[in-house]
C-alpha positions in Angstrom: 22.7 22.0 6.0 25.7 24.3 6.4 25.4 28.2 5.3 27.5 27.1 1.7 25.2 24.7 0.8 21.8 26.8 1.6 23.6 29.6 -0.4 24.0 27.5 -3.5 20.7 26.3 -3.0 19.8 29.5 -4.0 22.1 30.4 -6.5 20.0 31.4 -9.8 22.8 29.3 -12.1 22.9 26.4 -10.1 19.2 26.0 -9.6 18.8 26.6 -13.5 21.3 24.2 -14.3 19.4 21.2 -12.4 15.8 22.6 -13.2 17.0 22.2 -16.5 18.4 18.8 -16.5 15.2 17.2 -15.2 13.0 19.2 -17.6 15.2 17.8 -20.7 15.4 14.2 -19.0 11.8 14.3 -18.5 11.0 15.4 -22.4 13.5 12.8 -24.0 11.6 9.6 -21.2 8.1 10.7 -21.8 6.5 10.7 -24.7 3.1 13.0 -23.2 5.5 15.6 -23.1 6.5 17.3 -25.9 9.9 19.6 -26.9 8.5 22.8 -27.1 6.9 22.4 -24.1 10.5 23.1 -22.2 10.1 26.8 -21.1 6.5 26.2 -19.6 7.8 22.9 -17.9 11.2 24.7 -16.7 9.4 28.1 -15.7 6.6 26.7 -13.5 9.6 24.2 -12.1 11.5 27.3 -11.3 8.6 29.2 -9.4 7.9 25.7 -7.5 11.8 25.3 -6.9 11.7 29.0 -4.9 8.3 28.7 -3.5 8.7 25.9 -1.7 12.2 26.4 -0.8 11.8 27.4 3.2 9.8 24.4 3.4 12.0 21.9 1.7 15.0 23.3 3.8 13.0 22.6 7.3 11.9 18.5 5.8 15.8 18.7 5.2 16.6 20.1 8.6 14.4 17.9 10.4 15.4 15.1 8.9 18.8 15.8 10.4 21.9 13.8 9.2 19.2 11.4 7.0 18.6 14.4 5.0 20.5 12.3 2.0 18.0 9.5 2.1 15.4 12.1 0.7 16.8 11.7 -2.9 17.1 7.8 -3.0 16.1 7.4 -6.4 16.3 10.5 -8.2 17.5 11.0 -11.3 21.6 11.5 -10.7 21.4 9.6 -7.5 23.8 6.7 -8.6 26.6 9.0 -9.5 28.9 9.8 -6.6 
């Protein structure tokens, strides 16, 4: 992962942005979850998203060039 991409990583807009594209894909597909249940759902995504974040960059790391293989199947993983 070059220094760019671990800075965006970061970057409070960018992370929002996706946190809250999953948390609004996830509310229209499942029916257990309901609307106003967005900000609990994107807030406790948000503290897991920067918790974890050290930790998800080493699986990345280690992973080495196969890092990309790590999102097979998520969500915007067919656009490219």
């Amino acid at each position: 992962m070059d220094e760019q991409t671990q800075l965006e990583s970061l970057n409070p807009i960018t992370v929002s942005m996706g946190i809250a594209i999953y948390t609004y894909y996830t509310i229209l597909v499942n029916p257990a979850v309901q609307i106003n249940s967005f900000n609990n759902l994107f807030i406790k995504s948000w503290y897991c998203y920067y918790k974890n974040w050290m930790a998800r960059c080493l699986m990345i790391k280690m992973n080495g060039s196969n890092w990309e293989q790590q999102f097979n199947g998520v969500l915007l993983d067919s656009i490219k």
